[in-house]
C-alpha positions as CSV (number, residue, x, y, z in Angstrom):
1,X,40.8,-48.8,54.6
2,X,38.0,-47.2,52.8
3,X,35.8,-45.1,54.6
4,X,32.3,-42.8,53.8
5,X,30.8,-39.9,55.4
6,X,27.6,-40.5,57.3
7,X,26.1,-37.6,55.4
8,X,23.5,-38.2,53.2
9,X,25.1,-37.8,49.2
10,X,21.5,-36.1,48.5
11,X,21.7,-33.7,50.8
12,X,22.1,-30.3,49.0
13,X,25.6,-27.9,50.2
14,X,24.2,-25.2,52.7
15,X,24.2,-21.6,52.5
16,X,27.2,-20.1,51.2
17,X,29.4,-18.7,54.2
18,X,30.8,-15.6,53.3
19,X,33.5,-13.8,55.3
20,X,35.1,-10.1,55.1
21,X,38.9,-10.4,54.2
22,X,39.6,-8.3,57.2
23,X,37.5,-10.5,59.9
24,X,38.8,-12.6,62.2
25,X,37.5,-15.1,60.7
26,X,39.6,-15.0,57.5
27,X,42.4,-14.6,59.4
28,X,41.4,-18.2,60.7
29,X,41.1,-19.7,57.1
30,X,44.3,-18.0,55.5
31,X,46.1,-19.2,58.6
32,X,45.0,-22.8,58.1
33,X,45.5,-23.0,54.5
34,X,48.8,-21.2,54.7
35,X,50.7,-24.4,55.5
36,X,51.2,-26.8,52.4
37,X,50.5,-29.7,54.1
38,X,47.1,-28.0,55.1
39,X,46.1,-28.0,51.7
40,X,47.1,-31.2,50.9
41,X,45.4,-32.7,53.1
42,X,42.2,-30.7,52.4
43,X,43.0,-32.1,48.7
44,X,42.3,-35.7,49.6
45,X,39.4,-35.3,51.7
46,X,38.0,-33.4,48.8
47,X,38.5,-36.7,47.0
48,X,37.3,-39.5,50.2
49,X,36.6,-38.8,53.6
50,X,39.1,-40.5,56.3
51,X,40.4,-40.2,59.6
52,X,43.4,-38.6,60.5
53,X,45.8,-41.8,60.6
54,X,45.2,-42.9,57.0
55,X,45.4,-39.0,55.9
56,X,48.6,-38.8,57.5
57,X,49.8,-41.8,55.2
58,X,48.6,-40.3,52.3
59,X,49.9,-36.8,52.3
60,X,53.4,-38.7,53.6
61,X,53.4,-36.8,57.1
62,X,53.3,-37.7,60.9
63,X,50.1,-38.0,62.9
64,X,50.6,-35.7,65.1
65,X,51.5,-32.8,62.2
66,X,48.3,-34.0,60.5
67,X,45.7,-33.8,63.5
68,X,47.8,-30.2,64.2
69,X,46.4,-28.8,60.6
70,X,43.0,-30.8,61.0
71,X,42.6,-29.2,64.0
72,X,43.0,-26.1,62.3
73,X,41.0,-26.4,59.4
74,X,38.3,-27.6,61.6
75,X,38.3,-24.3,63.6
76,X,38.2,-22.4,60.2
77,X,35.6,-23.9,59.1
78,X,36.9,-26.0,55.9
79,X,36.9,-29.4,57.3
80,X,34.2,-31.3,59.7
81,X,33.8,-34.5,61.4
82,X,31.2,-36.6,59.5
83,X,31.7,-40.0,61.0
84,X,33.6,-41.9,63.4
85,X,35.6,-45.3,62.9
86,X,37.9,-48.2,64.7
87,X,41.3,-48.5,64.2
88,X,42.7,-52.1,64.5
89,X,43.1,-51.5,68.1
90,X,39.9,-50.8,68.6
91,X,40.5,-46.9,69.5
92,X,38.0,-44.7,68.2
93,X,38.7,-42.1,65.2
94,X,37.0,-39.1,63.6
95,X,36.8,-39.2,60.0
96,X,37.4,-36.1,58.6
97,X,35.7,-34.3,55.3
98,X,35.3,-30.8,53.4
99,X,32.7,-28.5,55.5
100,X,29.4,-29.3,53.9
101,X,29.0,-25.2,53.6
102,X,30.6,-23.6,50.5
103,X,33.3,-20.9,52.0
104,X,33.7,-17.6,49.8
105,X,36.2,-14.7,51.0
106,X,35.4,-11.7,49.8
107,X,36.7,-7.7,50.3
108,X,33.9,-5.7,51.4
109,X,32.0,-4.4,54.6
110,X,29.0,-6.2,56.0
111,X,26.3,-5.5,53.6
112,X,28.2,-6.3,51.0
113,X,28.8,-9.7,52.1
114,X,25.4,-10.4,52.9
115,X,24.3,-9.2,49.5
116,X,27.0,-11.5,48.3
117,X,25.8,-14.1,50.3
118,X,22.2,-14.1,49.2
119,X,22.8,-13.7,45.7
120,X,25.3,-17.2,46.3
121,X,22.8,-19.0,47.4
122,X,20.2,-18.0,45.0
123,X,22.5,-19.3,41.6
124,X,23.3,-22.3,44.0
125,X,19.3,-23.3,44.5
126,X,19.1,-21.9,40.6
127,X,21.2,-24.2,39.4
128,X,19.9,-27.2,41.7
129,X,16.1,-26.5,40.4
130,X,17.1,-26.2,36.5
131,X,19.1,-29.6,37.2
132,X,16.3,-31.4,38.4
133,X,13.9,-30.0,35.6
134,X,16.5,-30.4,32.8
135,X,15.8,-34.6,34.3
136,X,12.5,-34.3,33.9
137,X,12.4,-32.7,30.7
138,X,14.4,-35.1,29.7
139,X,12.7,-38.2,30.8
140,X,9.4,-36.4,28.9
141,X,10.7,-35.1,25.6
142,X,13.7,-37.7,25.2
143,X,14.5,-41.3,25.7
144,X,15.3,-41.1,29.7
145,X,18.7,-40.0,31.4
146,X,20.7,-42.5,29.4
147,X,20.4,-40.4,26.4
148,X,20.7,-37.0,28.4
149,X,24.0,-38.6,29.4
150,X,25.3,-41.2,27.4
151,X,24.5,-40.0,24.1
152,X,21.2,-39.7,21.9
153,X,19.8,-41.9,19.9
154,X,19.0,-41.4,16.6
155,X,16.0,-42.8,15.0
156,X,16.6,-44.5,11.3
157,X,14.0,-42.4,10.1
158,X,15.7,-39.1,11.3
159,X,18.7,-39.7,10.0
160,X,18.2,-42.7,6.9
161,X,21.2,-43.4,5.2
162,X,19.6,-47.0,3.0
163,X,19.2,-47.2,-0.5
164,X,16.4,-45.1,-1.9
165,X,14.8,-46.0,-5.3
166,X,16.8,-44.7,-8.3
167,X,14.1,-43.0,-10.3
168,X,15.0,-40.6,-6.7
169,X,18.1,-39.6,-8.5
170,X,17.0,-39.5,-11.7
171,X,14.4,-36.8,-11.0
172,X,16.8,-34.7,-8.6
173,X,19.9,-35.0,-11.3
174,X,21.0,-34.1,-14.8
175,X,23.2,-35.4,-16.7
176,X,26.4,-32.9,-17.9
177,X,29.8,-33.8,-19.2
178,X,31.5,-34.1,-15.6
179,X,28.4,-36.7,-14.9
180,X,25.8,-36.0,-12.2
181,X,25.0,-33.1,-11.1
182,X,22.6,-32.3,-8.2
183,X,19.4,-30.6,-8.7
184,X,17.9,-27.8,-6.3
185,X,15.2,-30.0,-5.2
186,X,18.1,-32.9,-4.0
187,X,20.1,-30.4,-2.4
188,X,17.0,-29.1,-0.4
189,X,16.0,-32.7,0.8
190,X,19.4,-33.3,1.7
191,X,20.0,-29.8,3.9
192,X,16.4,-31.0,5.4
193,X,17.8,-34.6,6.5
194,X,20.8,-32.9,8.0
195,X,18.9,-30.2,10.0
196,X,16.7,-33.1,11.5
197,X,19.7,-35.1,12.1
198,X,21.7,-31.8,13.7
199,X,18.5,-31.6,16.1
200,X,18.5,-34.7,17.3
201,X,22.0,-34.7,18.0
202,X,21.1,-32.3,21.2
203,X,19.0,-34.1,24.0
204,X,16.2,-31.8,25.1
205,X,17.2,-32.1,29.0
206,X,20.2,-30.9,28.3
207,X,19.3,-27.9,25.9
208,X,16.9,-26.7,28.6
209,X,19.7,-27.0,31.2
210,X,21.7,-24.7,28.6
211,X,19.1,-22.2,28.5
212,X,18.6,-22.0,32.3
213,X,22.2,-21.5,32.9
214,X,22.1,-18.7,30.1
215,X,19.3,-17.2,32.0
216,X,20.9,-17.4,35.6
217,X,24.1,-16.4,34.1
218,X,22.3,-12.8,32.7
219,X,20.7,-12.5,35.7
220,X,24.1,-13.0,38.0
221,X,26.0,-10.5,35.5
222,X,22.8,-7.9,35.6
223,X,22.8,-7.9,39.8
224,X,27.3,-7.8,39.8
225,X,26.2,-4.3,37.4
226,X,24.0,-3.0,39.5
227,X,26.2,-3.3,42.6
């Protein structure tokens, strides 16, 4: 049985939750993620939503010992209902997945966490905006996603490897007793093919999406400094 969350894939994580390692709070979360089987079973929800019978069956355990530690992780915060499905029987089932809200436990009083919070959330929505731009630029400057993923493509002029006429070679070489021997002028033409091939190699989406990172990454190092 294969079942999906009713959430919308699109639909960006929420804020950060960030909890004090001395809160009640993380007492909740250590004590649901103490148990192995805990973890496990927040290891395949992280890989497909499902509801606590087909869970149990994966992660080899009992029902009842599987709702126990769903229970728990629920109350902690690391798991949520998304959707709800039929058994054969027709008895109605929650189907379980990862909290939709990123979960960071941190050492710290309260204004620490809040700053740690906000400063979360802004990378998060940096990232998400550089994404989307890094698409755009793409689709713009280059040849559309499929490049941006799947590989660029090199124009035959950019990178032209055919035959080229052979008074070409006879004005960029001399003859010496070891036979040809390239001339400055060949060498520069051919350092000049390979820088234009070099830079097509590199899909404009994805070298802004580098530079953005570098950015958000300074700027995430500069704020940890002046903390």
């Amino acid at each position: 049985m294969s079942l999906l969350p009713s959430r919308d894939p699109a639909t960006p994580d929420a804020e950060p939750r960030v909890i004090g390692v001395d809160s009640d709070d993380a007492d909740d979360v250590l004590s649901a993620l103490s148990a192995e089987t805990a973890r496990n079973l927040l290891s395949e929800l992280n890989k497909e939503p499902a509801p606590p019978s087909e869970l149990a069956d994966r992660v080899d355990t009992s029902l009842q010992n599987a709702q126990y530690h769903l229970k728990k992780l629920k109350n902690a915060g690391a798991v949520e209902v998304v959707d709800t499905a039929y058994s054969e029987k027709g008895r109605e089932m929650d189907v379980f997945a990862p909290a939709n809200q990123p979960l960071v436990i941190c050492a710290g009083d309260e204004q620490e966490t809040s700053g740690l919070r906000a400063a979360l959330a802004n990378i998060i929505g940096g990232f998400a905006i550089i994404g989307f731009a890094s698409l755009l630029v793409q689709q713009v400057f280059g040849s559309g996603q499929g490049t941006l993923f799947g590989g660029p493509t090199v124009s035959s002029g950019s990178a032209d490897t055919g035959s080229r006429d052979p008074s070409f070679y006879a004005e960029n070489a001399t003859v010496t007793d070891g036979g040809f021997e390239a001339t400055a002028g060949a060498l520069d033409t051919a350092a000049q093919g390979g820088a234009e091939a070099a830079a097509a190699v590199i899909p404009p989406g994805l070298a802004f999406f580098a530079g953005g990172a570098f950015v958000i990454a300074g700027m995430a190092a500069l704020w940890y400094i002046r903390q």
